[in-house]
C-alpha positions as CSV (number, residue, x, y, z in Angstrom):
1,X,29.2,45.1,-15.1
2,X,27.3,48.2,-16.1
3,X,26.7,50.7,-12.9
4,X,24.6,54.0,-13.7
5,X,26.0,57.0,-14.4
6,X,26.2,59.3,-11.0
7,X,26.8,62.9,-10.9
8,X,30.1,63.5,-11.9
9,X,32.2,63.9,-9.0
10,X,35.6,61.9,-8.5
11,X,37.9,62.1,-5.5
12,X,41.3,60.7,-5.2
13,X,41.8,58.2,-1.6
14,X,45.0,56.0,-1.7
15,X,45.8,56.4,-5.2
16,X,42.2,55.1,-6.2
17,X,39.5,57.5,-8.1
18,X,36.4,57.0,-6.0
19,X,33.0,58.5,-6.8
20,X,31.9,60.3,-4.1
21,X,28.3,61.0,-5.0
22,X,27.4,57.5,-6.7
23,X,23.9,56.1,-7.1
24,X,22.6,54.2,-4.2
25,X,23.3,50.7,-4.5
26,X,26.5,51.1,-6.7
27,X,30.1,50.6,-4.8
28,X,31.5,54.2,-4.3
29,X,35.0,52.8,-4.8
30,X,35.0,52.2,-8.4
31,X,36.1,54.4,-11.4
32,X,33.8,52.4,-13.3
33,X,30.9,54.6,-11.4
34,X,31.3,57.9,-13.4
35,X,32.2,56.2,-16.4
36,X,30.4,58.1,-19.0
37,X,29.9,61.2,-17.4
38,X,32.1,64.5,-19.1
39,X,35.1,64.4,-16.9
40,X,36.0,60.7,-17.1
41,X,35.3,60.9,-20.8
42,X,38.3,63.9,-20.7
43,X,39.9,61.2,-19.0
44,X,39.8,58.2,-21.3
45,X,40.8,60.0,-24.1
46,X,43.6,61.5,-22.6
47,X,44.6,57.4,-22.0
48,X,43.4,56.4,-25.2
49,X,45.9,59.2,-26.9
50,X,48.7,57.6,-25.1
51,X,48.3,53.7,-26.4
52,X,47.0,52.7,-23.2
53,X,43.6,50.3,-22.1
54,X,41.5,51.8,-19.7
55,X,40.5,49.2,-17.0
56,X,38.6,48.8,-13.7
57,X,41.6,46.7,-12.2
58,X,44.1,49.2,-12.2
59,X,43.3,52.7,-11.8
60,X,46.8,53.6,-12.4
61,X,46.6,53.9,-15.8
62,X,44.0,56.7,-14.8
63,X,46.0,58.4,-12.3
64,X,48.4,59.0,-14.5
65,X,45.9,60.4,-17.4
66,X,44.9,62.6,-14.6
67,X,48.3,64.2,-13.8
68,X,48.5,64.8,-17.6
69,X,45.4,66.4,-18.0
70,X,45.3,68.5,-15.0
71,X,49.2,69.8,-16.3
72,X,47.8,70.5,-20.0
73,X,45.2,72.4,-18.5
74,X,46.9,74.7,-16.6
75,X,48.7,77.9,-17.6
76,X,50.9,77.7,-14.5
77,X,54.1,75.6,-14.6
78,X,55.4,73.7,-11.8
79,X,58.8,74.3,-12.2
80,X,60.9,76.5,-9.9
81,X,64.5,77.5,-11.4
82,X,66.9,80.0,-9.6
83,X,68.6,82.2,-12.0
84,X,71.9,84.6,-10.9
85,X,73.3,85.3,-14.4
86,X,71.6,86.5,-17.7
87,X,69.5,83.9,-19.2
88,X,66.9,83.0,-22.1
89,X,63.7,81.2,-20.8
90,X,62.9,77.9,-22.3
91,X,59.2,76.6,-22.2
92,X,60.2,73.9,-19.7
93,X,61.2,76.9,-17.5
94,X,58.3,78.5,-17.1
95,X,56.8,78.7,-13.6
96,X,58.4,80.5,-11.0
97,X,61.9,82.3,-11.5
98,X,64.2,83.6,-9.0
99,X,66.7,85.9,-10.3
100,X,69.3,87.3,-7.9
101,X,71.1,90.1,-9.9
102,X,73.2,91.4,-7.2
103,X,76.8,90.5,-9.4
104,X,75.4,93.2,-12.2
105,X,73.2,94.4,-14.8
106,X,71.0,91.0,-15.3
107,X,68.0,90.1,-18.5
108,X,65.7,87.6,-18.4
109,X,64.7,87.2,-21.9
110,X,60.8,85.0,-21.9
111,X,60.5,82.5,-24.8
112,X,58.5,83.6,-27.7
113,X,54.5,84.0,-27.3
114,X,53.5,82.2,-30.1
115,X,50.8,79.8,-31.3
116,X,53.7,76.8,-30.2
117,X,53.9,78.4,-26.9
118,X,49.8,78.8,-26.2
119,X,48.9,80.1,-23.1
120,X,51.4,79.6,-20.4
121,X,52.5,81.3,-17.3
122,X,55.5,82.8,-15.7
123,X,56.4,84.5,-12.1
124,X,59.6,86.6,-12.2
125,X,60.7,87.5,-9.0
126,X,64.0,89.2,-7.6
127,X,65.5,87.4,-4.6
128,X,68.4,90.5,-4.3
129,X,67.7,94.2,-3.3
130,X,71.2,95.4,-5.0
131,X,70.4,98.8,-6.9
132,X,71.9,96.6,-10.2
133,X,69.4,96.9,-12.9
134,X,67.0,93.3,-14.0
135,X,65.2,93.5,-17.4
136,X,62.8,90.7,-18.0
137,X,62.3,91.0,-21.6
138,X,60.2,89.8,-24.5
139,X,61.1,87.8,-27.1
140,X,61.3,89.6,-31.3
141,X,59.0,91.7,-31.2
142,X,56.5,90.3,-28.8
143,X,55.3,93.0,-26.2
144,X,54.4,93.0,-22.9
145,X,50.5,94.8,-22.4
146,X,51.6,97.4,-19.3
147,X,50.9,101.2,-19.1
148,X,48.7,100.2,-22.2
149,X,46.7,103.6,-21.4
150,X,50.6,105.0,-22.4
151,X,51.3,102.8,-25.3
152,X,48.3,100.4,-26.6
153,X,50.9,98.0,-27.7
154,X,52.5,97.9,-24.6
155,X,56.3,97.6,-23.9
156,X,59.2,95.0,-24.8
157,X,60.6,94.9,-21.3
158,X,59.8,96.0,-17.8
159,X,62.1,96.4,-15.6
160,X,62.7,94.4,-11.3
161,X,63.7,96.7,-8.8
162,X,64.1,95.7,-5.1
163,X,63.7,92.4,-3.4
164,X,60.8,90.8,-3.3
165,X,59.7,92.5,-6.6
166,X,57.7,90.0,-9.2
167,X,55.3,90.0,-12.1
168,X,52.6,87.6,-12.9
169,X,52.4,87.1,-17.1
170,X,50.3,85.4,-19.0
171,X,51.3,84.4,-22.8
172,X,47.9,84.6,-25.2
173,X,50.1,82.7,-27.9
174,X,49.5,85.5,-30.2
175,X,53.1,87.6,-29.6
176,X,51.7,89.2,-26.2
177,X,52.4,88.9,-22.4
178,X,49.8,89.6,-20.2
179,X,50.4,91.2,-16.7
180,X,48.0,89.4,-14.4
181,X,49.5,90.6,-10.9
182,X,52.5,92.6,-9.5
183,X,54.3,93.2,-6.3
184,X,52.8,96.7,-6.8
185,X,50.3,98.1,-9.0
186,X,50.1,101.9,-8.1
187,X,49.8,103.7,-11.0
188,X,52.9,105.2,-12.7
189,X,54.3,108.6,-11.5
190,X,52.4,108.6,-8.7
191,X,54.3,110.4,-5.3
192,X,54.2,109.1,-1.8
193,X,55.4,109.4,1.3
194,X,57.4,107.1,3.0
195,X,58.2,105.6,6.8
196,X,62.2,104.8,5.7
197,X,65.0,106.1,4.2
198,X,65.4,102.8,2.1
199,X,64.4,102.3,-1.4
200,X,60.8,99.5,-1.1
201,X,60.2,97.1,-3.6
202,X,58.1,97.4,-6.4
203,X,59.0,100.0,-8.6
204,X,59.6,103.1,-7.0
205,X,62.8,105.9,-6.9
206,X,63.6,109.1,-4.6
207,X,61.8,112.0,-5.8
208,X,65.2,114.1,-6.4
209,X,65.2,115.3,-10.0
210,X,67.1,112.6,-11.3
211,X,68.3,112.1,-15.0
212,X,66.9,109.2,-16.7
213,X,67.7,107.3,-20.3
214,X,64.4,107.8,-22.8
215,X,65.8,104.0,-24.2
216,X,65.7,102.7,-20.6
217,X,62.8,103.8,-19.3
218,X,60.2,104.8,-22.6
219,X,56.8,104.2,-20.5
220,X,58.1,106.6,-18.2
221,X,59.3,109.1,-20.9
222,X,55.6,108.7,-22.0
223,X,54.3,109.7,-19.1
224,X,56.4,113.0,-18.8
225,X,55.2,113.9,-22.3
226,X,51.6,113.9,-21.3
227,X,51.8,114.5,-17.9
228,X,51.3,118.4,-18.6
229,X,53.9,119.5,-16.1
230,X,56.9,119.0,-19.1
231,X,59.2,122.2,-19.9
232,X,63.3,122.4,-21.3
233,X,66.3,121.7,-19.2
234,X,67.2,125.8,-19.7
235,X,63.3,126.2,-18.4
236,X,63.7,124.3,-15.6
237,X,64.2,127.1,-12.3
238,X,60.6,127.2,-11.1
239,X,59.4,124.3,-12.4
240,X,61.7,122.0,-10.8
241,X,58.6,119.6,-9.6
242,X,57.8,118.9,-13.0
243,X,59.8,117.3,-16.1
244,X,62.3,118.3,-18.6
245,X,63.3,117.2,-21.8
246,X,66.7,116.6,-20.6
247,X,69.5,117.0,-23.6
248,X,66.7,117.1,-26.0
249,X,67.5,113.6,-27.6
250,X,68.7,110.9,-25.2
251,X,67.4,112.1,-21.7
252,X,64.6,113.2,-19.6
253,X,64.5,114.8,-15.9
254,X,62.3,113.5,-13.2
255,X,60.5,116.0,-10.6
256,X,62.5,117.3,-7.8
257,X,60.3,117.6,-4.2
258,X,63.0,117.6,-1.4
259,X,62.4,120.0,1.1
260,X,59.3,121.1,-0.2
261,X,55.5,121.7,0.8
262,X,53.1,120.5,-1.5
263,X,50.1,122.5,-2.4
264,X,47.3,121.2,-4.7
265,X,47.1,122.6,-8.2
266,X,44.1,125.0,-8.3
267,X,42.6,123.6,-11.5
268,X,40.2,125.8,-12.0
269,X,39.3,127.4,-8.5
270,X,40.7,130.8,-8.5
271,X,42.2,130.6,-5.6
272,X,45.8,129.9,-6.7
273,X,45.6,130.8,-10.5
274,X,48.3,130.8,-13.0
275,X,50.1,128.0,-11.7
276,X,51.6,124.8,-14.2
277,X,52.0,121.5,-12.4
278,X,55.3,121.2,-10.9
279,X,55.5,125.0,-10.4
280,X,57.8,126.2,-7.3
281,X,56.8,129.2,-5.4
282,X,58.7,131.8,-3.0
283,X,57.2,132.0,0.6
284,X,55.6,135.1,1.3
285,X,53.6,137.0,4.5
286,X,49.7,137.6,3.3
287,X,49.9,142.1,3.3
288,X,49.3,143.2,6.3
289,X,50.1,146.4,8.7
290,X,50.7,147.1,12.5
291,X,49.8,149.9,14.5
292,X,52.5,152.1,15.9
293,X,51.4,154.2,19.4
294,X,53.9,156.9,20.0
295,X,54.3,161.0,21.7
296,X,57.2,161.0,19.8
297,X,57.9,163.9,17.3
298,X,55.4,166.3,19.3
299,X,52.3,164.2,19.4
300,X,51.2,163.9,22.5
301,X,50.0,160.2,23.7
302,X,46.7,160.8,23.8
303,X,46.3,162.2,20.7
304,X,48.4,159.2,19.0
305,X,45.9,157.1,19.9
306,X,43.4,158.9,18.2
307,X,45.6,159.5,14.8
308,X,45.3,157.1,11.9
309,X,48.5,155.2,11.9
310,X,50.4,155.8,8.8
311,X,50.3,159.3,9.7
312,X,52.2,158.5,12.6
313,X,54.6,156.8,10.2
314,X,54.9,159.3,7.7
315,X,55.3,162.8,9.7
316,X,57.7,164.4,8.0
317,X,58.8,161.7,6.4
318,X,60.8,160.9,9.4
319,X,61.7,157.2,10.9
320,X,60.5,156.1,13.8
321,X,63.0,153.2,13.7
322,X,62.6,149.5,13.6
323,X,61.8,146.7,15.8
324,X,64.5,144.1,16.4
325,X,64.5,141.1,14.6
326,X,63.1,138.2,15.2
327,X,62.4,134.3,13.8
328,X,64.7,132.4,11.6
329,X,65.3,131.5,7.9
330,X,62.4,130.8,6.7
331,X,58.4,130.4,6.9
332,X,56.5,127.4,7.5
333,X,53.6,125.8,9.3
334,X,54.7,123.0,11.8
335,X,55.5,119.7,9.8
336,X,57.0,116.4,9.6
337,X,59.6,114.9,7.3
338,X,59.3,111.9,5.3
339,X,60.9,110.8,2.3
340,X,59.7,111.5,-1.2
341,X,59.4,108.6,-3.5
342,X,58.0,108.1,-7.3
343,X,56.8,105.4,-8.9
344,X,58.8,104.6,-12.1
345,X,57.2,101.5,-13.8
């Protein structure tokens, strides 16, 4: 029986394809009712491919060409694997990966991003918040396209830190993974504040001056070089909020904040010139004076109040003592403390 084409619209009910916008006076129930239109012509082929005869007695047949198509048109596996040890990715794998690396240092390596590969997709996630370090690593020399604005080529690993943690990829099948989503995207170095003393997902360290590995952590190296605030290790008193050079070779020093205030640079306005980022500087009082009222040395009361006051203070270069001492070690506004944190990838 020929039916006319309808708009193509097809909707699964009880394991049957129905058409749920046919032509009036043609069963709704029937495969046989968008026959002809694009997506049922995606369909048959896929059936045709796989030796089979497409019928209107058994949309089985159909189902199943369905299921296929839909899964060779998606980037996103359906597979979810749980991984505690270091492992290479198959193809098969991809999907969504669990890694717990809380019994040590842990890689993931992905499988290659080639033409075989195509387009697929992966979600790495860490299941542990153990301060162990995960690499999820590419495959050769395949790169993965983050901190591009760093490196255009991007890097050959990134690295999981906390739980919860995860990266969305995306191979293009040309030797390149693409991030499309992360636990956290703020952008690299960046300094916040935080509400905890713990270490939160997503990429980020205590703001402490720590020493880092240039091999472990390149983007990051990148950044110090062209952050602007980047001296020596010997250079370092006074510019402890910005970065060092470490040993020279293998090393690199983050920016030390603990403790501190934190003053914008002036960048241009004048009012606090001369400064590099990272710079520390000494409190200090603004200059100022107070007036001393005394009949001391002869003067009689009346007439102090009339005289200027440093020559009260400097007749005949005598002392008229000191006040005692008050306030405590140092000079600051009224604050609140919360931990310092950087983001590091």
């Amino acid at each position: 029986m020929d039916y006319p084409k309808s708009v193509p619209s097809v909707g699964l009910v009880d394991g049957r394809f129905v058409d749920e916008n046919p032509v009036a006076g043609t069963p709704g129930s029937l495969i046989p009712a968008v026959w002809g239109n694009a997506v049922t012509e995606e369909i048959l082929s896929v059936v045709s491919s796989a030796g089979l005869v497409p019928t209107e007695g058994d949309n089985r047949q159909l189902l199943k060409a369905l299921q296929a198509l839909l899964a060779l048109a998606s980037p996103m596996g359906s597979s979810v694997i749980n991984v505690s040890t270091s492992k290479g990715l198959t193809a098969n794998e991809l999907g969504l990966v669990l890694v717990n690396a809380s019994s040590g240092v842990t890689t993931i390596s992905l499988p290659a991003a080639d033409a075989a590969l195509g387009t697929r997709d992966v979600i790495v996630r860490r299941v542990d918040n153990a301060s162990t370090r995960l690499v999820v690593r590419a495959s050769g020399t395949d790169k993965i396209r983050f901190h591009t604005h760093l490196a255009a080529a991007g890097y050959p690993f990134f690295v999981l830190m906390g739980s919860g943690d995860w990266w969305h990829l995306r191979s293009d099948g040309a030797g390149n993974w693409w991030p499309l989503g992360r636990f956290d995207s703020t952008p690299l170095g960046r300094t916040v504040f935080e509400t905890t003393t713990q270490l939160n997902p997503g990429g980020y360290g205590p703001l402490n001056g720590a020493v880092f590995s240039r091999s472990d952590w390149p983007w990051l190296w990148d950044h110090a070089q062209q952050s602007g605030g980047l001296t020596t290790e010997a250079a370092r008193g006074g510019a402890e909020g910005g970065w060092t050079s470490g040993d020279g070779t293998l090393t690199f020093r983050g920016p030390e904040s603990r403790g501190e205030f934190i003053r914008l640079s002036d960048e241009g306005r004048g009012i606090d010139v001369g400064r590099s980022v990272g710079s520390w500087q000494v409190d200090m009082f603004r200059s100022h004076r107070h007036e001393l009222k005394s009949d001391m040395l002869g003067v009689p009361l009346v007439a102090a109040q009339n005289a200027a006051p440093d020559a009260l203070f400097n007749q005949a270069n005598i002392s008229l003592g000191f006040t005692e001492s008050t306030g405590g070690v140092e000079t600051r506004p009224r604050n609140m403390a919360y931990p310092g944190r950087i983001k590091l990838i």
